[in-house]
C-alpha positions, 0 to 999 in steps of 0.5 A: 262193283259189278254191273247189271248191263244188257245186250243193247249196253243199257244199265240197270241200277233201279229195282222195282220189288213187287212185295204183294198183288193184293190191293184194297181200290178198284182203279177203273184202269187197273182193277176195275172189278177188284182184287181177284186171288188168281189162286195166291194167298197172303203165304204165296208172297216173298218172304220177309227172309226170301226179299231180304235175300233177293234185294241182297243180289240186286244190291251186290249187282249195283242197284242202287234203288228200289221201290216197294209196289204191289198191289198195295204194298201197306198191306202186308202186315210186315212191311214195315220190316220189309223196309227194314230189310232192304235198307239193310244193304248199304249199296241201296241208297234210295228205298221208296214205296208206291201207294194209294196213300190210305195208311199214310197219315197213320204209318209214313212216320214209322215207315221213314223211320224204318228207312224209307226215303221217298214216296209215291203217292197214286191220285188221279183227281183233285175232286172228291166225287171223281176220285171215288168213281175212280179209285172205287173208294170214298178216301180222297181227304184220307189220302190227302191228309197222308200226303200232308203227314209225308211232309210232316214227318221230315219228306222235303218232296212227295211225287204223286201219279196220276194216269193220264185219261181223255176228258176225266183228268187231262182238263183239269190241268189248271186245277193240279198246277195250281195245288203244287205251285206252293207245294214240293210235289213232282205230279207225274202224269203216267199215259194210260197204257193198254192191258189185256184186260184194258182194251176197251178203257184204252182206246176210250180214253188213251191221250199223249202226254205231249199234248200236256207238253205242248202245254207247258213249255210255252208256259215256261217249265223247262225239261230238268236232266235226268240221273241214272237211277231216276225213273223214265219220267221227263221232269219239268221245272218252272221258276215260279213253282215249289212242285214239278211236273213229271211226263211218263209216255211210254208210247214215245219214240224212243222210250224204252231207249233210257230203260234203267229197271228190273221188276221182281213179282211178289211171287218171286219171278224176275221180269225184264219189262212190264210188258213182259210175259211169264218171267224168270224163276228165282225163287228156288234159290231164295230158301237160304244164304247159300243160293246168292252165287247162283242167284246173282248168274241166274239174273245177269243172264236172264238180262241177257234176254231183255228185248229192246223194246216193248212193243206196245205200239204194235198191239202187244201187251205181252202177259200183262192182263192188269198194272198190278199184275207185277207192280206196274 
């Protein structure tokens, strides 16, 4: 099986497919005004055809995961078929979706139906009134109930993220361990990063993840090792408690030292980091069957370009002007 390797000998086994930029929330550090067309309509997004075709590449590649993100990705009135299609490929062993949960008490049965295998869950606040100052949306009891249908529907873990701000969530730790000491949830706490649009929220609001490590070792959870195709989250363990707690700091030393993920945008541009600028074009070579040789040359050598870092500690956010802008 070929690799997907880049010039400072980092794998690549994990894809990370946007599948739309639309979403339904106006996450304070995210959307804050809404979704804003930036001239894309619903026919501007990959093709049913177009990601079975470029999840076909990444697969003979040697990816071995990827995760549907968007925007909200259950918007997409196909996407249960979306899921169909990259499970199609048999290299692809782990299919999961990020969400904000509002469709998953009424879908997450079919969605594993149609081979999905893991799930995500956006939560950043236990409370009702927090959450919809938040998310801009009065759904926290509809998300709630999703996560209890995941588990329902044959789930044995959900992991829920939750964006790491100063004095909104980061004082409620008590609160969240205590919701997954009976429940298999791994609750990664994501250290809320700079955008172009997001100075301001930053700088207000930005707290290390390591202070929640400080907390936590000394109260017994243990750092688990981590598998090639997992995410860049350091996972704890504690004897005691069904859940887990995940640690995502993309400002640590080192960080993107362990990176093992591409990004594809929902208009079919290859990004080689979140922070990254206007991306590679592949789209030209997803119209048919014919294009995968040159499609497979034309990703290999645009890893070739991947930089070693991403530079968020000097200020740069590179093109990214908001999280959803390529699914981050």
């Amino acid at each position: 099986m070929p690799e997907l390797i880049d010039a400072f000998a980092r794998k690549f086994y994990y894809l990370r497919l946007s599948v739309t930029d639309v979403c339904n929330f106006r996450c304070t550090y995210c959307l804050p005004d809404g979704y804003r067309p930036d001239g894309n309509t619903n026919k501007s997004f990959l093709s049913l055809d177009e990601i079975r075709r470029v999840t076909r590449a990444f697969a003979e590649l040697g990816t071995e995961k990827v995760r549907l993100t968007g925007g909200e990705p259950s918007l997409r009135r196909d996407f249960r078929e979306i899921i169909a299609a990259v499970r199609s490929h048999a290299q692809i062993s782990t299919l999961a979706v990020t969400t904000n949960g509002y469709r998953l008490a009424r879908d997450i049965a079919g969605w594993r139906e149609a081979g999905l295998t893991a799930l995500n869950v956006s939560v950043d606040s236990l409370d009702p009134r927090q959450f919809r100052l938040i998310t801009g949306q009065d759904k926290f009891r509809q998300v709630m109930a999703g996560i209890d249908a995941a588990f329902a529907a044959g789930f044995s873990k959900v992991k829920v993220n939750t964006v790491l701000m100063r004095n909104v969530n980061d004082i409620h730790l008590d609160d969240f361990l205590a919701w997954i000491k009976t429940r298999p949830i791994q609750l990664r706490f994501i250290e809320l990063m700079e955008t172009g649009d997001g100075a301001d929220l930053f700088r207000t609001r930005h707290v290390s993840g390591e202070t929640l490590r400080r907390r936590l070792e000394p109260m017994g959870w243990e750092l688990q090792p981590r598998g090639r195709s997992d995410g860049p989250a350091l996972v704890f363990r504690h004897p005691d408690y069904q859940g887990e707690i995940g640690l995502i700091m993309p400002y640590a030393k080192d960080f993107c030292a362990s990176c093992n993920r591409l990004r594809v945008s929902a208009v079919g541009n290859l990004h080689l980091c979140l922070f990254g600028e206007d991306g590679i074009p592949l789209r030209d070579l997803l119209g048919d069957d014919q294009g995968l040789a040159m499609l497979k040359e034309r990703i290999t050598g645009g890893l070739r370009l991947k930089k070693q870092t991403h530079f968020l500690h000097d200020g740069n956010t590179g093109g990214t002007r908001n999280l959803s802008f390529i699914g981050g």
